[in-house]
Residue frames relative to the residue before (quaternion, step in Angstrom):
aa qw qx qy qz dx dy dz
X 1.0000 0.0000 0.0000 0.0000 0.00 0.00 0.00
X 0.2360 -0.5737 0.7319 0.2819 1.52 -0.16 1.64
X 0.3845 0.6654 -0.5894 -0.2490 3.95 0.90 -0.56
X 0.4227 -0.1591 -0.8856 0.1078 2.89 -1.66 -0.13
X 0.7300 0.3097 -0.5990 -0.1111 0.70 3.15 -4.57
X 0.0965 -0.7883 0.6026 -0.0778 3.48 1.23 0.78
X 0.7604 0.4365 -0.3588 0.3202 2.92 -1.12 -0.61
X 0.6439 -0.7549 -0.1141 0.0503 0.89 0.52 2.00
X 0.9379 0.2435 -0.2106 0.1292 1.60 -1.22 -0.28
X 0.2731 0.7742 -0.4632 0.3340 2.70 1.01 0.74
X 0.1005 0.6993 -0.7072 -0.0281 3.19 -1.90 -0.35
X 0.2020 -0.6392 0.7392 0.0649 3.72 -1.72 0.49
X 0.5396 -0.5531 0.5960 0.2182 3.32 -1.80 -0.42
X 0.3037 0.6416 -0.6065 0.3580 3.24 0.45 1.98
X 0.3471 -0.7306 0.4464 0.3826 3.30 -0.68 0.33
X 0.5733 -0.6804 0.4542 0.0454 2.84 -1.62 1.02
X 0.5290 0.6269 -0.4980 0.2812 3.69 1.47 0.42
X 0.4667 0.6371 -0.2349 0.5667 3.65 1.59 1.00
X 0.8358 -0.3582 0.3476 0.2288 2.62 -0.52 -1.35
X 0.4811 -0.7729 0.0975 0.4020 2.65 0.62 2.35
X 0.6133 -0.6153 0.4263 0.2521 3.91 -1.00 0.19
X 0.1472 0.8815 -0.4487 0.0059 3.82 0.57 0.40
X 0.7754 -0.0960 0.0048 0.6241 4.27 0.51 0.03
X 0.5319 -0.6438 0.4759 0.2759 3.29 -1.61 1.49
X 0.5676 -0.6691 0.3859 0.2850 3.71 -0.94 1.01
X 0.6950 0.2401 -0.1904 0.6505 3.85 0.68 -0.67
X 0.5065 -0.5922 0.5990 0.1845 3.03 -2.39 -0.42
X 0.5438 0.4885 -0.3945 0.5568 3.33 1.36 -0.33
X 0.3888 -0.7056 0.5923 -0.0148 3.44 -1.21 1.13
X 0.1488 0.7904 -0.5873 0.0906 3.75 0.09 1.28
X 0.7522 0.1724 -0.1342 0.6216 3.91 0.83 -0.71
X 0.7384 -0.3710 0.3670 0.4270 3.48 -1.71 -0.03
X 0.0558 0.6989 -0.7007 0.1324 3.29 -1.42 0.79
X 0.2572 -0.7948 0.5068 0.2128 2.78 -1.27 0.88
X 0.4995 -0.7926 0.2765 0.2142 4.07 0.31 0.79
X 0.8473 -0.0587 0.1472 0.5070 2.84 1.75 -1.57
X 0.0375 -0.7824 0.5889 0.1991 3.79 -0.43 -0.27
X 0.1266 0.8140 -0.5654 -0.0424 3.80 -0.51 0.57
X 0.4759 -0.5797 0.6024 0.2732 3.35 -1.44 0.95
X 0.1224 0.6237 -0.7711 -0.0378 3.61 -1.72 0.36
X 0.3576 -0.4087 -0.7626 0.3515 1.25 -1.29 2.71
X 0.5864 -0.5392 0.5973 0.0932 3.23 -1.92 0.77
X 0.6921 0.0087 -0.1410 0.7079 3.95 1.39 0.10
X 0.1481 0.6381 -0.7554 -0.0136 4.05 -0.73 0.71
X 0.4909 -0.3197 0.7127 0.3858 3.13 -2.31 -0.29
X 0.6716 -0.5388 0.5023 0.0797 2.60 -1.89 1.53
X 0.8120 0.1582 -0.2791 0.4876 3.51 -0.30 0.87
X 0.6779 0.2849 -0.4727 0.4856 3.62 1.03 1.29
X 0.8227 -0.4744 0.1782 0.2574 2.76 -2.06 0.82
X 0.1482 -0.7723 0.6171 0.0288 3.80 -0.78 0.50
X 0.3015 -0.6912 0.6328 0.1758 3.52 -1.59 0.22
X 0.2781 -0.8052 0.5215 -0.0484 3.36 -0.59 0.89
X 0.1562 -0.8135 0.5311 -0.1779 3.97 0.07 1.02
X 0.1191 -0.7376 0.6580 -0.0942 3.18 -0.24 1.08
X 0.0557 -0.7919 0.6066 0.0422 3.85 -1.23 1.15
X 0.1638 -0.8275 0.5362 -0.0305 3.58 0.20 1.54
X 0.0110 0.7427 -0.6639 0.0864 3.80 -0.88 0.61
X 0.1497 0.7532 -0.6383 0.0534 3.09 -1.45 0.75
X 0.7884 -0.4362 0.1381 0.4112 3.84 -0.94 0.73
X 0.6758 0.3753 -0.3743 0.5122 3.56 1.46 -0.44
X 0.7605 -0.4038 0.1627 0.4818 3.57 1.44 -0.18
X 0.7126 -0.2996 0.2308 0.5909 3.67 -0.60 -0.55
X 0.0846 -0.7673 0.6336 0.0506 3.56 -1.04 1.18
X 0.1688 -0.8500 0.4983 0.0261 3.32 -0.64 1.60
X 0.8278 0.2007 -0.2905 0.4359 3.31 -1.20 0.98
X 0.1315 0.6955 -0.6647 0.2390 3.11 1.20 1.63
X 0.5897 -0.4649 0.6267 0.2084 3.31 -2.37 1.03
X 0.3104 0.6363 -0.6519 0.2717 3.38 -0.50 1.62
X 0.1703 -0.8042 0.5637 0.0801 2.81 -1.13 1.31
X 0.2727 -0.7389 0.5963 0.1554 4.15 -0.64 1.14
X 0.0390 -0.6823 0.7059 -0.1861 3.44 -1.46 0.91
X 0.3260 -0.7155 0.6003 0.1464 3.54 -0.81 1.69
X 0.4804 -0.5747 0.6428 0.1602 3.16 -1.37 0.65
X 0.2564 -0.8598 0.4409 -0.0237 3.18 -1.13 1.15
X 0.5326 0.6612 -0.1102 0.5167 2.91 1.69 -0.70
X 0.2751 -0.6738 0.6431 0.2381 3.78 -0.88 1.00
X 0.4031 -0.5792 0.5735 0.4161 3.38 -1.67 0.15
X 0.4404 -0.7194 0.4976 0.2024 3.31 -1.45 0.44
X 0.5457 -0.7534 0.1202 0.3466 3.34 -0.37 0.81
X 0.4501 0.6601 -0.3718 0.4727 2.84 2.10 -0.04
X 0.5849 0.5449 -0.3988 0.4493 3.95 1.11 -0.87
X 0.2435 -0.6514 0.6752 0.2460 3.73 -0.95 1.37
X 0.5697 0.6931 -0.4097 0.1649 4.24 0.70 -0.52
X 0.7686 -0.3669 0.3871 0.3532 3.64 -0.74 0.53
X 0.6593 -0.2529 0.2565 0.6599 3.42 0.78 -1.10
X 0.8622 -0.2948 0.3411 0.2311 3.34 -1.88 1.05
X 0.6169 -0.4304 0.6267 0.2037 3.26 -1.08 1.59
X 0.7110 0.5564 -0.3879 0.1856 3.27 -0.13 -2.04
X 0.5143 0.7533 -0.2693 0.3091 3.42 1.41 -1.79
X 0.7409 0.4201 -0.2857 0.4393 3.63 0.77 -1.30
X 0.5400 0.5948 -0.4498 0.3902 4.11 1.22 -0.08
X 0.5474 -0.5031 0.5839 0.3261 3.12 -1.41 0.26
X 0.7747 0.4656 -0.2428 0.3523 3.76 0.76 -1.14
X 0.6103 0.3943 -0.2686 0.6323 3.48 1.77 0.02
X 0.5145 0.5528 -0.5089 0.4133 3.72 0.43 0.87
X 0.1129 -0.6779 0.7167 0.1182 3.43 -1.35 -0.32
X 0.1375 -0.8093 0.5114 0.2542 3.83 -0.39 0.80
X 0.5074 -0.6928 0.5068 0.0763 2.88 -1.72 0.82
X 0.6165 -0.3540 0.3566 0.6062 3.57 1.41 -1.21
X 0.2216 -0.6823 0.6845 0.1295 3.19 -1.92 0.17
X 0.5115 0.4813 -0.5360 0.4684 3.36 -1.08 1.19
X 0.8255 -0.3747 0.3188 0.2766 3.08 -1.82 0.41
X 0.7159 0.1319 0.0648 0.6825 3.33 1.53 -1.74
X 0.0996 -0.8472 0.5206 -0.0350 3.26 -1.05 0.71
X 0.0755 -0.7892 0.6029 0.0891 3.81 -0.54 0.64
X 0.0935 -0.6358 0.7648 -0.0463 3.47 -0.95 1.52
X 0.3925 -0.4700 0.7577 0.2257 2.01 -2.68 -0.62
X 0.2666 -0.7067 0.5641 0.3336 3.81 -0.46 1.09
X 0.6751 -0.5138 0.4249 0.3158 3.08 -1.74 0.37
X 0.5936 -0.5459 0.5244 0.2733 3.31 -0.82 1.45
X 0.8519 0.3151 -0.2137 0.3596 3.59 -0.06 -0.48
X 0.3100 0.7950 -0.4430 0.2749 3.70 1.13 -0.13
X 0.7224 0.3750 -0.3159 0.4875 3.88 0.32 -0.10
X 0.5060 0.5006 -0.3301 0.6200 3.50 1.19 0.61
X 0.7233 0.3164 -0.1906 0.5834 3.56 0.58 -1.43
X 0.8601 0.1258 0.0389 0.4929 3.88 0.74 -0.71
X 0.6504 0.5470 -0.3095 0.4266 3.31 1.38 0.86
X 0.4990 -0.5684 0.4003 0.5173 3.63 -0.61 -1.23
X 0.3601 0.6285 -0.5576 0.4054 3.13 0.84 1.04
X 0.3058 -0.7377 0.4160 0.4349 3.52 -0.91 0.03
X 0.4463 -0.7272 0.4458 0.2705 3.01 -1.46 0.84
X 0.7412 -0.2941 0.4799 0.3658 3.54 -1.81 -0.44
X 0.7859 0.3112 -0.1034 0.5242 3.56 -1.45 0.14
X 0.7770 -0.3990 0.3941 0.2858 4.07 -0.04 0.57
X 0.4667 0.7868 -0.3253 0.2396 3.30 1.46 -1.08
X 0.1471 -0.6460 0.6858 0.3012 4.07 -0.37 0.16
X 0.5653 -0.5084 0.5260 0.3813 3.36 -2.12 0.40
X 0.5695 -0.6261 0.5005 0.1821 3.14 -1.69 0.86
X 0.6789 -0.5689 0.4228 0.1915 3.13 -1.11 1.28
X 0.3229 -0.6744 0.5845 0.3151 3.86 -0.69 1.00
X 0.4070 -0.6637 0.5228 0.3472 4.21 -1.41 -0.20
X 0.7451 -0.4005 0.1777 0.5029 3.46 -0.80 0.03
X 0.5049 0.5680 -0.2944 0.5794 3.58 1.20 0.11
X 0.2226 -0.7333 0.5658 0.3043 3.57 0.55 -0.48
X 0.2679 0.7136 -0.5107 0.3977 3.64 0.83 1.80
X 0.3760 -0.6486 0.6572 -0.0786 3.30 -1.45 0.77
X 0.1972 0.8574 -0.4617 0.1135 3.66 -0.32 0.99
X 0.4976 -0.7281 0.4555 0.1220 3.22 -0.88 1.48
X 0.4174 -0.6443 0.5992 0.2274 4.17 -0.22 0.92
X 0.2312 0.6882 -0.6875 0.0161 3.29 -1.19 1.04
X 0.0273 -0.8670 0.4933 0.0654 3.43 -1.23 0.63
X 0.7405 -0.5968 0.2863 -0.1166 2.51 -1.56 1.31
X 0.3723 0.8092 -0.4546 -0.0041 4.23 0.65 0.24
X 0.1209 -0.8002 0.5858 0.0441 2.92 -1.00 0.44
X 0.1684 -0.9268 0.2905 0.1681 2.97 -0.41 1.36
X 0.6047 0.2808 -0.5391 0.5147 3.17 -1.67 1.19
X 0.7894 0.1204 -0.2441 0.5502 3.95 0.66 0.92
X 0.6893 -0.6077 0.2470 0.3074 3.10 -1.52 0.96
X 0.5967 -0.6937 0.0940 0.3922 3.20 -1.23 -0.29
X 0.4806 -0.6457 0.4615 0.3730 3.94 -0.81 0.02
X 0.0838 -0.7670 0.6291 0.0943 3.64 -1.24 0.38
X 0.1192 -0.6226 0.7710 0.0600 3.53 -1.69 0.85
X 0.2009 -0.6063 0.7384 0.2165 3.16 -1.19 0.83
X 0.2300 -0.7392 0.6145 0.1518 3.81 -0.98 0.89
X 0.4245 -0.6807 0.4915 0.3389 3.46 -1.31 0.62
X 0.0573 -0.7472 0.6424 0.1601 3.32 -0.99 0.40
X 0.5075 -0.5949 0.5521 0.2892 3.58 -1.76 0.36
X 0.0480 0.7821 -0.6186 -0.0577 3.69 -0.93 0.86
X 0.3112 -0.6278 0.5156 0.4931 3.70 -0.72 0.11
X 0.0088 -0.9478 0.1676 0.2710 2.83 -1.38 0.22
X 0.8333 -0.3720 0.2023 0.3553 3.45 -2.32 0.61
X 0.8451 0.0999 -0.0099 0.5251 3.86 -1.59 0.92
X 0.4566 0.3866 -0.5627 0.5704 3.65 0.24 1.45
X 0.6975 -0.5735 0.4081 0.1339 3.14 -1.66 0.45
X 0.5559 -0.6635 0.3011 0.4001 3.66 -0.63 0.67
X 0.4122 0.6397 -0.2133 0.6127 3.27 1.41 -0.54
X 0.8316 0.2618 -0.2494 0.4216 3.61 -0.55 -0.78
X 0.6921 0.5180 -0.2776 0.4191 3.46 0.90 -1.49
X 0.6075 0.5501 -0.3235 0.4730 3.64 1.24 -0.27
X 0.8129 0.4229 -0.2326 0.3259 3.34 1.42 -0.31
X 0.3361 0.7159 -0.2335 0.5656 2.63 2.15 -0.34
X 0.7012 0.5588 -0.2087 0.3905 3.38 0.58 -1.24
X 0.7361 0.4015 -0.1329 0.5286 3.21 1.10 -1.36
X 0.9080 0.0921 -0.2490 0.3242 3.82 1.20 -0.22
X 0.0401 0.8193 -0.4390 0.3665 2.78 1.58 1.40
X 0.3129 0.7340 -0.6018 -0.0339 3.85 -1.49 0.67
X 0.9249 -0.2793 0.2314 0.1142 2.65 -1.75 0.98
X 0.3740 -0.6494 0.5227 0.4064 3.60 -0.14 0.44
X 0.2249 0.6469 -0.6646 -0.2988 3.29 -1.14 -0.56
X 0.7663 -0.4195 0.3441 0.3441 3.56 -1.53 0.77
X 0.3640 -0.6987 0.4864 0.3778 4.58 -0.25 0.83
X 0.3302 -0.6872 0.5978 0.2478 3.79 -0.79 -0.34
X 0.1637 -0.7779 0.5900 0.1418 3.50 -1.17 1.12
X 0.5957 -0.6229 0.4797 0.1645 2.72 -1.41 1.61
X 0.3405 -0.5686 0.5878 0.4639 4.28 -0.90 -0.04
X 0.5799 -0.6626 0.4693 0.0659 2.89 -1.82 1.89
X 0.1468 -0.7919 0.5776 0.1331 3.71 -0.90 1.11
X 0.0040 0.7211 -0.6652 -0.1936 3.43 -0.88 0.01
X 0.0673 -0.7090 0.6884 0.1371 3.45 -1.91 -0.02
X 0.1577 -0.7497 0.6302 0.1261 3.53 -1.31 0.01
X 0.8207 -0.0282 -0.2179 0.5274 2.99 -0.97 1.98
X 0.8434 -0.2250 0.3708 0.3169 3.70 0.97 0.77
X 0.7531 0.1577 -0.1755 0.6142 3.48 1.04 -1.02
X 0.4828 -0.5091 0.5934 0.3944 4.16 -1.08 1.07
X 0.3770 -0.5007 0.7662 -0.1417 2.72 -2.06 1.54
X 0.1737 -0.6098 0.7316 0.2505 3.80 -1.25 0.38
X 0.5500 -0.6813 0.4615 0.1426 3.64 -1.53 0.36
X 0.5824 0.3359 -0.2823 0.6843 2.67 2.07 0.23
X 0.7565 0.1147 -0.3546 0.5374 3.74 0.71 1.53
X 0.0083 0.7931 -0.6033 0.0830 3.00 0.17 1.66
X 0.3867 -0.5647 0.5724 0.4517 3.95 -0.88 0.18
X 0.5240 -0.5416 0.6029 0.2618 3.74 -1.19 0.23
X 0.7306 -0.0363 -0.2722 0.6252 3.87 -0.61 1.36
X 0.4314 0.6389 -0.5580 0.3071 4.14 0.26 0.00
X 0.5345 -0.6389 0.5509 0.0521 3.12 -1.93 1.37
X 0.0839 0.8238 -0.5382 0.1572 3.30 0.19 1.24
X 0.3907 -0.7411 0.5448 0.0355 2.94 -1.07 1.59
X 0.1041 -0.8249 0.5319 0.1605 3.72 0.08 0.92
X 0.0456 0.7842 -0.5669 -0.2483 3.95 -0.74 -0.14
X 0.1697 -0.6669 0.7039 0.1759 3.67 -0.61 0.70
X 0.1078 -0.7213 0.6839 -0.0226 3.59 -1.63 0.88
X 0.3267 0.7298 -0.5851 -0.1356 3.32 -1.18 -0.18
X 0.8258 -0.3791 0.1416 0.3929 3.63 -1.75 0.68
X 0.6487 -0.4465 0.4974 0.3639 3.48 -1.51 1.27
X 0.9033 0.1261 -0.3404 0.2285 3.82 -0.07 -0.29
X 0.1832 0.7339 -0.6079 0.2415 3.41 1.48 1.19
X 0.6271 0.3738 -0.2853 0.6210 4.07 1.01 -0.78
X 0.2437 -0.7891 0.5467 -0.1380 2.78 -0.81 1.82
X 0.1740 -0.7793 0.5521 0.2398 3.70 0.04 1.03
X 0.3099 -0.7936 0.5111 0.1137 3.95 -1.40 0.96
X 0.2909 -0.5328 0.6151 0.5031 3.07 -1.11 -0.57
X 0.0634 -0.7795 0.6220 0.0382 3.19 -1.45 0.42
X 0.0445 -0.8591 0.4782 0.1769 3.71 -0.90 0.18
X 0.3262 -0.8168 0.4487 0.1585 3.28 -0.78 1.28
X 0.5959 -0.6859 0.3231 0.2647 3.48 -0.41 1.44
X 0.8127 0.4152 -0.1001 0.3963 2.93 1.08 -1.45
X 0.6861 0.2486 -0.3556 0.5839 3.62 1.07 0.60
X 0.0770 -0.9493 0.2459 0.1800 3.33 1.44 -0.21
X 0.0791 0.7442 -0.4833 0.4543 2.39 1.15 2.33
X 0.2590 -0.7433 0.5846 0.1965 3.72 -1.28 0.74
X 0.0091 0.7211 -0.6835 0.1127 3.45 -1.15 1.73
X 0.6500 -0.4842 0.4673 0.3531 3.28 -1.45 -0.60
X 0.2391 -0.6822 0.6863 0.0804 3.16 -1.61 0.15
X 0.0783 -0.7552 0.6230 0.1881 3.81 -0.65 0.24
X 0.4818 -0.6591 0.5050 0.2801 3.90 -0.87 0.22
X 0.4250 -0.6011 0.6674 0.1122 3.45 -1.13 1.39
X 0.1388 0.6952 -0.7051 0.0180 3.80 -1.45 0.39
X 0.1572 -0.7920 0.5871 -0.0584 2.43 -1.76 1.50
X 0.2549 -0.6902 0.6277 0.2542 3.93 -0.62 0.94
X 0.0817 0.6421 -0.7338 -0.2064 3.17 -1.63 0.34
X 0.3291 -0.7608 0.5488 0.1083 3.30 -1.40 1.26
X 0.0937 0.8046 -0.5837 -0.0562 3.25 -1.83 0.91
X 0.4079 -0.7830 0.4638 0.0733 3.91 -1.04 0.44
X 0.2041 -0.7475 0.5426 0.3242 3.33 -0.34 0.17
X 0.6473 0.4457 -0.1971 0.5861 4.09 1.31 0.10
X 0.7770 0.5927 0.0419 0.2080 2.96 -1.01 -0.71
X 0.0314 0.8552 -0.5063 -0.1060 4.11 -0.09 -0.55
X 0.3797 -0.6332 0.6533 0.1678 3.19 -1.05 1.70
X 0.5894 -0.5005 0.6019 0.1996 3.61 -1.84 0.85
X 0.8073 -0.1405 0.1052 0.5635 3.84 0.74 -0.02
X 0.4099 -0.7127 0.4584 0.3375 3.71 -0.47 1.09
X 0.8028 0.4579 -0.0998 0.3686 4.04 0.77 -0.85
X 0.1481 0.7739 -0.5984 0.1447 3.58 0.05 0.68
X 0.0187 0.7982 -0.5996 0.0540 3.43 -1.45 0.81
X 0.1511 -0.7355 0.6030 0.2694 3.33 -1.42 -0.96
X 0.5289 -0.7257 0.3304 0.2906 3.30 -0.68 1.39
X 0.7517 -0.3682 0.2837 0.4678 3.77 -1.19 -0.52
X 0.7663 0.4763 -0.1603 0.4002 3.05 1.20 -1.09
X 0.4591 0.7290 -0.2553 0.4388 3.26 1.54 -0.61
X 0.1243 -0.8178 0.5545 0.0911 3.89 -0.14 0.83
X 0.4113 0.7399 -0.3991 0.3522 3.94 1.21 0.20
X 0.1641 -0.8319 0.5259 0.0667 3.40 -0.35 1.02
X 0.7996 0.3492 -0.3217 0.3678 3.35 1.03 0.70
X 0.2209 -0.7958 0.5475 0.1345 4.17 -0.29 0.07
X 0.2399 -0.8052 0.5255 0.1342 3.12 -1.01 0.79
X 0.0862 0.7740 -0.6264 0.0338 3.98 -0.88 -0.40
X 0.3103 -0.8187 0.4657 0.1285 3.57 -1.25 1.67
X 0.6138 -0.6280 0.4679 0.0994 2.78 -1.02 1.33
X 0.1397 0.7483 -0.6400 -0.1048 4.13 -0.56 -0.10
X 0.6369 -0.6593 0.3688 0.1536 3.21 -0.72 1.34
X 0.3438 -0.6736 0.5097 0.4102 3.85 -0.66 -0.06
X 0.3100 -0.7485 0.4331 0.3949 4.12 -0.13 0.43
X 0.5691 0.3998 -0.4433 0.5655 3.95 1.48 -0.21
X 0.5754 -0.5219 0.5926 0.2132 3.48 -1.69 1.12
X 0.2264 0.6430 -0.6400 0.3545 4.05 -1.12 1.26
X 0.5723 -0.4688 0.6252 0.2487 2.77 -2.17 0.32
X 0.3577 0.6635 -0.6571 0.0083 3.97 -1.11 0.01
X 0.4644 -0.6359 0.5821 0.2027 3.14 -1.76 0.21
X 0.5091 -0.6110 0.6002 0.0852 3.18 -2.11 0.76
X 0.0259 0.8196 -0.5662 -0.0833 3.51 -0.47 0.17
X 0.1213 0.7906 -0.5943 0.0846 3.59 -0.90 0.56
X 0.1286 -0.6990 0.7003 -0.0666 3.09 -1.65 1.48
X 0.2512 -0.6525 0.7127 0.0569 3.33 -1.09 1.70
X 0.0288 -0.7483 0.6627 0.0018 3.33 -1.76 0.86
X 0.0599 -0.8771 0.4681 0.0891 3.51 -0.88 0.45
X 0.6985 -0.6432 0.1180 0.2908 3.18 -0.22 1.61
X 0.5867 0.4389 -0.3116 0.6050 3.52 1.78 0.68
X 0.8608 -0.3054 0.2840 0.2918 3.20 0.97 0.25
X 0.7000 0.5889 -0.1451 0.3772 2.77 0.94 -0.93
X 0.1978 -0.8664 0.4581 -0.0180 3.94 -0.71 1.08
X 0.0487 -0.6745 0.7285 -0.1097 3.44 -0.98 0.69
X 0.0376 -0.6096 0.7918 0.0001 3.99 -1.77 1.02
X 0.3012 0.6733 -0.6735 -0.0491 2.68 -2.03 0.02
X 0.3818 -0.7542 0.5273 0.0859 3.43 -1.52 0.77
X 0.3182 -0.6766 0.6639 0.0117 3.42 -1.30 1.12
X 0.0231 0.6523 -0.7198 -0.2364 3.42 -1.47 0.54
X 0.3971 -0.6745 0.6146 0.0985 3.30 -1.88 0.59
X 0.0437 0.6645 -0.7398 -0.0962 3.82 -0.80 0.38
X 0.0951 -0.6540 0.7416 0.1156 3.08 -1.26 0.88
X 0.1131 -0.8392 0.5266 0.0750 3.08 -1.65 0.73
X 0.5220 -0.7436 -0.0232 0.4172 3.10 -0.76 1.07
């Protein structure tokens, strides 16, 4: 996980007899990985049907209709577990399958705001903290086979727990839905002046800028426990960038909540031998929400 850099859904190639696997550690792309896992819708109630999207990459590029099988997690964390999500996750006896294939349409578990919400749960368990969003996320995993596993923490809808009758009625009514951000097509330039991606100089400092539309940050409601008052929230987004060549100046680039820019940059070093490689990029938005997309490059020499 990669879930979420989680976000999720995310995942890398660490092993997993620890500590579950949540976002690949570098940006240069040399073996399979899986980048992402994204829900569509991007927030459901727990007991309907979702789509599930697996983003697989490897050194020649994106390899579609990898054998991956997904399996909800069943298991709260304990409060003793510092991990993302539950040891338990890596059993067979704390899963619930979801499907095999690349894409997948489930049903989340009908009970997931109890096991991963503010409901209370089974087993002693206290309810789970909300994130800085006031979200709630359901563990899903990811195998692929011949590599470890991947996690997505999925959003889920809870009502919500220890707010007033009053507020929780308004919340209710102006609450929305995640929906998944959209990537814009990547520009790049060098020194300032636009570059196509299909004539790159070999070793050149290309400034890539991934963007996407003013309403991919989605402004919420949100409630803030501690004055337990209902305001807003706007969504933060973050690109992380990979290559299968080449080296990105910093794997993470973003824009905060407050930040109204819809676009992020990150430098690019060229390959100095002339070829074809690929870009890879994964927009998130601070609810969860996911967006990929790939680029070829020809450098020349």
């Amino acid at each position: 996980m990669n879930a979420t850099r989680l976000w999720l859904a995310v995942s890398g190639a660490v092993s997993v007899t620890c500590i579950p696997n949540l976002g690949p550690g570098d940006s240069l792309i040399t073996s399979t990985r899986v980048l992402a896992l994204r829900a569509d819708p991007a927030e459901a109630v727990p007991g309907t049907l979702v789509t599930f999207t697996s983003f697989v990459v490897g050194s020649t590029g994106v390899l579609s209709g990898s054998p991956i099988a997904w399996d909800f997690c069943t298991a709260p964390r304990p409060l003793t577990d510092d991990n993302i999500v539950s040891n338990a996750c890596l059993n067979s006896s704390s899963v619930l399958l979801a499907g095999h294939g690349p894409t997948v349409m489930a049903v989340t578990p009908a009970n997931g705001c109890s096991l991963f919400g503010p409901d209370t749960p089974p087993g002693g368990f206290r309810p789970s903290d909300p994130d800085g969003t006031g979200g709630y996320y359901q563990p899903l995993r990811a195998t692929l086979r011949g590599s470890d596993d991947s996690f997505a923490l999925v959003r889920i809808h809870c009502d919500l727990a220890q707010a007033p009758g009053a507020v929780a009625s308004a919340f209710a009514a102006a609450y929305t839905m995640n929906h998944n951000p959209t990537l814009l097509p990547l520009a790049g330039a060098i020194g300032g002046a636009p570059v196509a991606l299909e004539a790159i100089p070999g070793g050149a400092l290309v400034t890539f800028t991934a963007s996407w539309p003013a309403t991919s940050a989605e402004t919420f409601a949100y409630f803030d426990p501690a004055t337990e008052a209902l305001t807003t929230q706007r969504e933060s987004m973050q690109v992380a960038w990979y290559s299968t060549a080449g080296a990105f100046e910093t794997e993470s680039t973003g824009r905060a909540s407050t930040d109204l820019a819809t676009t992020s940059d990150d430098t690019w070093s060229a390959p100095s031998v002339a070829g074809r490689s690929q870009i890879f990029l994964v927009l998130r938005d601070s609810r969860g929400g996911i967006d990929f997309g790939t680029y070829d490059v020809l450098v020349t020499r």
